[in-house]
MDAnalysis code that builds the backbone (N, CA, C; Angstrom):
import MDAnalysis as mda
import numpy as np

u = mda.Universe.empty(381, n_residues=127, atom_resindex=np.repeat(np.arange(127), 3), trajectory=True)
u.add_TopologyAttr("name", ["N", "CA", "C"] * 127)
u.add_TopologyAttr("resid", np.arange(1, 128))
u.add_TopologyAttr("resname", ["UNK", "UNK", "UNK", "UNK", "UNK", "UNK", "UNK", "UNK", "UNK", "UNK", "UNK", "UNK", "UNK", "UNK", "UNK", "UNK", "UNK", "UNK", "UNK", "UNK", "UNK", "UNK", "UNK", "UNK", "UNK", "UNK", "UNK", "UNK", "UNK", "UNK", "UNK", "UNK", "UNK", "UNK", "UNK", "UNK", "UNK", "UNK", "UNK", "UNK", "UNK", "UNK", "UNK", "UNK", "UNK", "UNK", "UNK", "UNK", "UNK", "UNK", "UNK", "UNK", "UNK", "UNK", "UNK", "UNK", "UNK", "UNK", "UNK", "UNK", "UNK", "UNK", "UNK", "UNK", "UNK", "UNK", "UNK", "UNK", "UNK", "UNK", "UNK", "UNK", "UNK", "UNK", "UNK", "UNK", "UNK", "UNK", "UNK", "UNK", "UNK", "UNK", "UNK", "UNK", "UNK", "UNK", "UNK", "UNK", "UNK", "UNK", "UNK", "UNK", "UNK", "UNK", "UNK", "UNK", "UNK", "UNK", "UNK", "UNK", "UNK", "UNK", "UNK", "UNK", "UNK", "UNK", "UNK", "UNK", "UNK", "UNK", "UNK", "UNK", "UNK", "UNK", "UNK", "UNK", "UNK", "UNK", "UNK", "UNK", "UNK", "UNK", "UNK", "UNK", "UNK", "UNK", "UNK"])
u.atoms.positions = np.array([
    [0.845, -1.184, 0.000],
    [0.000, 0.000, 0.000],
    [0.887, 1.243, 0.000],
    [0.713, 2.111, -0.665],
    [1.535, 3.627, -0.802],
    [1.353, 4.455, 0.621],
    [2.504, 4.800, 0.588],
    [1.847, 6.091, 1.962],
    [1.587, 6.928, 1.457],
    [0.931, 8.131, 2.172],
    [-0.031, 9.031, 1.644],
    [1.376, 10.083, 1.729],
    [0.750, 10.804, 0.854],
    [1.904, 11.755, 0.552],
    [1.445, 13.337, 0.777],
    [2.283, 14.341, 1.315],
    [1.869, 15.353, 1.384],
    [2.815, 15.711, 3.051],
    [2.268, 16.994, 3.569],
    [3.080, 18.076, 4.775],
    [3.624, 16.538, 5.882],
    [2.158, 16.498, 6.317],
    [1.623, 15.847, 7.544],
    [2.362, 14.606, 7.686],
    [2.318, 13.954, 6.270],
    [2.824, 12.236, 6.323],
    [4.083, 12.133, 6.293],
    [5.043, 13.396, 5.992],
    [6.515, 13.059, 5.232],
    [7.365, 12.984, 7.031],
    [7.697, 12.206, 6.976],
    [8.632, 12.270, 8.762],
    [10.135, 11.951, 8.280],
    [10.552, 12.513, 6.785],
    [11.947, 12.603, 6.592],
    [12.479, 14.517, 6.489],
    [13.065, 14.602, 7.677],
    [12.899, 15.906, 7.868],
    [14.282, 16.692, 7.056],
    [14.880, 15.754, 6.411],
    [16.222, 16.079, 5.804],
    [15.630, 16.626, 4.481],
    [14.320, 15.874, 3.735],
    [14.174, 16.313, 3.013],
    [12.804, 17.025, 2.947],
    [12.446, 18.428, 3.465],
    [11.358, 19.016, 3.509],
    [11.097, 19.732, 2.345],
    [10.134, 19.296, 1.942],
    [9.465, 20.007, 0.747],
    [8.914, 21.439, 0.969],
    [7.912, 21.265, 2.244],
    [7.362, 22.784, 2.962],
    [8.941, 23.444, 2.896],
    [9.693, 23.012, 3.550],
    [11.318, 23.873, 3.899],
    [11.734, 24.189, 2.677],
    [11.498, 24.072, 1.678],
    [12.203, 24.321, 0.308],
    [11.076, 25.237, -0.084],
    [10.331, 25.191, -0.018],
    [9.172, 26.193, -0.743],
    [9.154, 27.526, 0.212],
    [9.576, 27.137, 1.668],
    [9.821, 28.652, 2.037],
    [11.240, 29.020, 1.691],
    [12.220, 28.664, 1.658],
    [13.274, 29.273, 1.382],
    [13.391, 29.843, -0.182],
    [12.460, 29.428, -0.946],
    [12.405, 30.288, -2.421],
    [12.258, 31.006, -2.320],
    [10.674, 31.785, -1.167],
    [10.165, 32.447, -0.950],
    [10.815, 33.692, -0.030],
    [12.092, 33.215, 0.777],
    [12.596, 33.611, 1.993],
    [13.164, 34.490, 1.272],
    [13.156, 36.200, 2.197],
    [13.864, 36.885, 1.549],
    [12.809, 37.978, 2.051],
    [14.095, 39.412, 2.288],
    [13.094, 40.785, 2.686],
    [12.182, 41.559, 1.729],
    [12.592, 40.776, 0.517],
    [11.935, 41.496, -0.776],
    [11.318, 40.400, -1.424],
    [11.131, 39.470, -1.372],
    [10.881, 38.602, -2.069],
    [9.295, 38.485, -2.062],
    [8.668, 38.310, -1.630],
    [7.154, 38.235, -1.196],
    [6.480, 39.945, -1.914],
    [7.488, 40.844, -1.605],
    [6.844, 42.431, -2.009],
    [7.195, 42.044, -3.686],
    [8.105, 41.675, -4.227],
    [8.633, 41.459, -5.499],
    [7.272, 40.887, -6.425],
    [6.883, 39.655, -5.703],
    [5.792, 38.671, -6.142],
    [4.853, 39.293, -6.480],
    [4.382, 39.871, -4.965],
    [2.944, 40.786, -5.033],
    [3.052, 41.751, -6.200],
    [4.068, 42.556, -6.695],
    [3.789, 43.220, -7.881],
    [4.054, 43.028, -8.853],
    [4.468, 41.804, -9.207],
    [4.228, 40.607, -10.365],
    [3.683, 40.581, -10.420],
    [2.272, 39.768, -9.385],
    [1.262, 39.154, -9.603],
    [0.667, 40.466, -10.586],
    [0.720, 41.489, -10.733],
    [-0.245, 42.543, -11.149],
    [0.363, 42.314, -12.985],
    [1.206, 41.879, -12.877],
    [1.510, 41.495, -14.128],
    [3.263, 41.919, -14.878],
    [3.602, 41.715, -15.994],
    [5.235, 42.146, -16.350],
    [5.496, 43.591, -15.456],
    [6.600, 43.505, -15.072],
    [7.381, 44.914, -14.234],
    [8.447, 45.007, -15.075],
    [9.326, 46.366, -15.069],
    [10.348, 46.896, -15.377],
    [10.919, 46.783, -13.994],
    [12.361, 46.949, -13.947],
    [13.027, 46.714, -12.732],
    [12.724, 47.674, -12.244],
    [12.916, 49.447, -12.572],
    [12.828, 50.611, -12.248],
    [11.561, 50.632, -11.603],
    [10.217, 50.460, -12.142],
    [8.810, 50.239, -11.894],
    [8.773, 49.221, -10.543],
    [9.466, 48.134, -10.330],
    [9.767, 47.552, -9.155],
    [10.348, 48.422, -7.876],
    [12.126, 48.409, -8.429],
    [12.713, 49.812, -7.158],
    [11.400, 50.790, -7.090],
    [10.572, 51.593, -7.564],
    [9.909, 52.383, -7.173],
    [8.578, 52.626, -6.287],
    [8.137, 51.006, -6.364],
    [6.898, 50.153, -5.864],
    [7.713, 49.707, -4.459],
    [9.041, 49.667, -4.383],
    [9.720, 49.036, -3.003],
    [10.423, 50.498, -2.761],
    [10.132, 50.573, -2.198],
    [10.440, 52.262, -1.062],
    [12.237, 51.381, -0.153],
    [12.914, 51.924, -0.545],
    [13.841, 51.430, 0.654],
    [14.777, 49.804, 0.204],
    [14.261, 49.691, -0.565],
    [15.309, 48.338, -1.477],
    [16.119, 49.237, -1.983],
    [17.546, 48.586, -2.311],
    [18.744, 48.982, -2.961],
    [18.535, 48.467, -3.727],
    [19.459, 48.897, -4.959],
    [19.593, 48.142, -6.476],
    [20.373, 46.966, -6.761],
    [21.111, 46.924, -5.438],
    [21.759, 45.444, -5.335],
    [21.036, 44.618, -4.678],
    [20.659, 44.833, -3.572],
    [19.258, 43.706, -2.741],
    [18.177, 43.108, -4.099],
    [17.777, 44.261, -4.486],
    [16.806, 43.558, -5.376],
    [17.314, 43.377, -6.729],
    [18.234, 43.213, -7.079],
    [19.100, 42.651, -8.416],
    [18.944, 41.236, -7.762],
    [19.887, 41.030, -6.414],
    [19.984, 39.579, -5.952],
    [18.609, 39.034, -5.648],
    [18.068, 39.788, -5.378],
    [16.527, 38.835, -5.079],
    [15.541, 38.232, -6.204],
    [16.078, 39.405, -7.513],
    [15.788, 39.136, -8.520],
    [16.239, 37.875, -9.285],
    [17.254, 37.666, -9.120],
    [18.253, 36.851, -10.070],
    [17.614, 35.056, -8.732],
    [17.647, 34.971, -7.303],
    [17.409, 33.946, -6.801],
    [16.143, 33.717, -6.977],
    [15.358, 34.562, -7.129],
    [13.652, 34.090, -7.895],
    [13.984, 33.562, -8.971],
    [14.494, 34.269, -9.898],
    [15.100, 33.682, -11.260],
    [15.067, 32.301, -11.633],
    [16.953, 32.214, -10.828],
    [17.536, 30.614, -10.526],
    [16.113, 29.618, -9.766],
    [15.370, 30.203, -9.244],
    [14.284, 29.677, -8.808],
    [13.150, 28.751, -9.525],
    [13.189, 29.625, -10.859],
    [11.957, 29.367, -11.807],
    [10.655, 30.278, -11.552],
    [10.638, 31.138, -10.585],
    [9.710, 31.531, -10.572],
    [9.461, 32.981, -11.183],
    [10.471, 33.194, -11.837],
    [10.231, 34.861, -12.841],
    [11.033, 34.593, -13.834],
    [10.542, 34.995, -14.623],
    [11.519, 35.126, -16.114],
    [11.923, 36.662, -15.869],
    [13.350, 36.305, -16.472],
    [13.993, 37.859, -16.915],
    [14.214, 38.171, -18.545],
    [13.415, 39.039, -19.323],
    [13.529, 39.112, -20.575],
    [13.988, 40.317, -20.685],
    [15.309, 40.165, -21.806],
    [16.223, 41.698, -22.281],
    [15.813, 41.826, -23.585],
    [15.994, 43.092, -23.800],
    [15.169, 43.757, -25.317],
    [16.522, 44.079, -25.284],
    [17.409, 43.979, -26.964],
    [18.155, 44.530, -27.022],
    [18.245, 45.735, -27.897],
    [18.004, 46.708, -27.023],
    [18.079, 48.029, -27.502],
    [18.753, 49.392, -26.614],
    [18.707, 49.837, -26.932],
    [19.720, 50.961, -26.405],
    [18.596, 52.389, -26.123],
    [18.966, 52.158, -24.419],
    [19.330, 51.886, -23.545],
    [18.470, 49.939, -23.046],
    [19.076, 49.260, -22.739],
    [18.508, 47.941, -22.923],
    [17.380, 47.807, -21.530],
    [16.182, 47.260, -22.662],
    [15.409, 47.296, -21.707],
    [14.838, 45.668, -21.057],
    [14.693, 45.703, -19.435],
    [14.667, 43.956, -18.662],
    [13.661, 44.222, -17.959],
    [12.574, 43.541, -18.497],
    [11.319, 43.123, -18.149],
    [11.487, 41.985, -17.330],
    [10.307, 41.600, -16.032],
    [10.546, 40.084, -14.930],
    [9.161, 40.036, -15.326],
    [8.627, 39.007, -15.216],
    [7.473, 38.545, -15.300],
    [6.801, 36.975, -14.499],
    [6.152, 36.668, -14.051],
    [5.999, 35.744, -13.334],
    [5.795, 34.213, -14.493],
    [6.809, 33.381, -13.933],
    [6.388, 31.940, -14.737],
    [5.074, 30.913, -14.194],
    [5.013, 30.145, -15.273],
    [3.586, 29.287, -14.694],
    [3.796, 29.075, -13.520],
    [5.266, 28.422, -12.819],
    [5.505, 27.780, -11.834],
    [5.529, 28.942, -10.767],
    [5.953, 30.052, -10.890],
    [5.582, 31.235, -10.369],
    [3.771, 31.756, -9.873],
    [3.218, 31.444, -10.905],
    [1.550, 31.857, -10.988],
    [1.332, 30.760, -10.138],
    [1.573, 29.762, -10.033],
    [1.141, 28.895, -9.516],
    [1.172, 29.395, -8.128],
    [2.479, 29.899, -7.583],
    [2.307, 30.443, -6.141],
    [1.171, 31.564, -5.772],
    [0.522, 31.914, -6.745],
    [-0.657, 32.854, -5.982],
    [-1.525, 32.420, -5.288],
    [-1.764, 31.083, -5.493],
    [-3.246, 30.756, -4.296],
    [-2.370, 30.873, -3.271],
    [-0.568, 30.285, -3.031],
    [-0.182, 29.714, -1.515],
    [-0.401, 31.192, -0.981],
    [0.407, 32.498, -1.653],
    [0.513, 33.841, -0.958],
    [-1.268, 34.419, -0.629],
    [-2.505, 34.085, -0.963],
    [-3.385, 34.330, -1.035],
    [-3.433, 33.591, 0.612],
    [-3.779, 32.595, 0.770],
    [-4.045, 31.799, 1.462],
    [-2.467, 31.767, 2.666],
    [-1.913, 32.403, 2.485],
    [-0.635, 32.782, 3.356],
    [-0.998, 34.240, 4.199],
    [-1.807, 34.977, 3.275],
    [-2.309, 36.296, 3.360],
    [-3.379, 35.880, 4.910],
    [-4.322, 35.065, 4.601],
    [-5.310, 34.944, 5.362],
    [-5.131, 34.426, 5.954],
    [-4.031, 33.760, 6.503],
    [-3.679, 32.941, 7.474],
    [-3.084, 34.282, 8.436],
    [-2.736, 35.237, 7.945],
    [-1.781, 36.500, 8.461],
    [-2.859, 37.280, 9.085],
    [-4.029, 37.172, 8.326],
    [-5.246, 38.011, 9.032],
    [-5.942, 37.542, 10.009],
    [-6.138, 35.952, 10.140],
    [-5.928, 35.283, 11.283],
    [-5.335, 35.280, 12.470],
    [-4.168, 35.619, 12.082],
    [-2.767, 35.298, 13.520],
    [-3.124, 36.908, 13.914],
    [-3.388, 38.246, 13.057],
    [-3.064, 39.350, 13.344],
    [-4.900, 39.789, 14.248],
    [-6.030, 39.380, 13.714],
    [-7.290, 39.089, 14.707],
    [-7.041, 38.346, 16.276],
    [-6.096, 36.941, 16.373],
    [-6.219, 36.390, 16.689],
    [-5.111, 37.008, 18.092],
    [-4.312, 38.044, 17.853],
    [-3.167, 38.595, 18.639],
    [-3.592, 39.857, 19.186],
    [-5.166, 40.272, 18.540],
    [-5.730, 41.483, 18.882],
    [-6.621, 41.471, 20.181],
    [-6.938, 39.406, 20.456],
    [-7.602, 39.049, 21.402],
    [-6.906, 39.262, 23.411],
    [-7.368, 39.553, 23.784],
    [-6.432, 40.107, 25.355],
    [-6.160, 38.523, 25.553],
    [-4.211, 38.984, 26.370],
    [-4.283, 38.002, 26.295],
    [-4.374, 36.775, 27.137],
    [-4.366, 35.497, 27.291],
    [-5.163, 34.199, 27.681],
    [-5.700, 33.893, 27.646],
    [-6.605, 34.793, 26.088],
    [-7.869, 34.490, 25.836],
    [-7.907, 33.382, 24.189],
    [-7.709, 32.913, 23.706],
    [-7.878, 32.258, 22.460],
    [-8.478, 32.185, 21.494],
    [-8.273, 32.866, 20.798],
    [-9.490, 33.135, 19.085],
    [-10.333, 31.877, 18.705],
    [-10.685, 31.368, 19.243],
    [-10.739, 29.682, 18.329],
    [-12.317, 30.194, 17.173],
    [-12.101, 30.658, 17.072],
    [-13.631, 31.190, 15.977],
    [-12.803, 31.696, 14.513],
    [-13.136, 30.538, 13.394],
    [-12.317, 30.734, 12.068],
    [-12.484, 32.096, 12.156],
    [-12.011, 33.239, 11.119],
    [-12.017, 34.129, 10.264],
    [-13.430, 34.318, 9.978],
    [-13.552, 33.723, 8.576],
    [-14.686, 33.432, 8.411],
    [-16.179, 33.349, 8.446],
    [-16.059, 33.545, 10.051],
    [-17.652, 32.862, 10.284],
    [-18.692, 34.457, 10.853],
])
């Protein structure tokens, strides 16, 4: 019989799948980067300007480990002055439900921390 596969069942902790999917993700810019992907192709400049307080080297490197990642394409126009469009890949799009559903888990913990405390939220979001 197969074992069931997925978070809950895997008890080989050397190789975490959850642990690899946050460390793509890991990063002070990385998550702000996404979110204005998701809105669709960015110019790098159009990025630095949407991130208040990133350097042009932080987010070059954050750029390029999304990259190596698979989760953004970097496309160069060669023209003068050359222009580098990022854009999100399938495998990229694909991460919008997790950050969606990462989101509301955040609105959760942040309701749930608003409660005085020793008291316990146990009432979904939701209801």
């Amino acid at each position: 019989m197969d074992e069931p596969m997925g978070f809950s069942a895997s008890h080989d902790h050397t190789n975490c799948k959850a642990e690899l999917a946050l460390r793509v993700i890991q990063g002070r810019w990385k998550l702000l980067v996404l979110r204005e992907l998701m809105e669709g192709i960015q110019r790098f400049s159009a990025l630095q300007w949407a991130l208040p307080g990133v350097s042009q080297k932080v987010l070059t490197a954050q750029l390029r480990e999304l990259e190596a990642d698979g989760v953004l394409r970097r496309t160069v126009y060669a023209e003068v002055p050359p222009r580098v469009e990022y854009g999100l890949t399938a495998l990229g799009r694909e991460l919008i439900p997790v950050l969606e559903g990462l989101h509301a888990w955040g609105q959760q913990v942040a309701a749930s921390s608003a409660t005085t405390p020793g008291e316990a939220n146990t009432e979904p979001a939701n209801s």
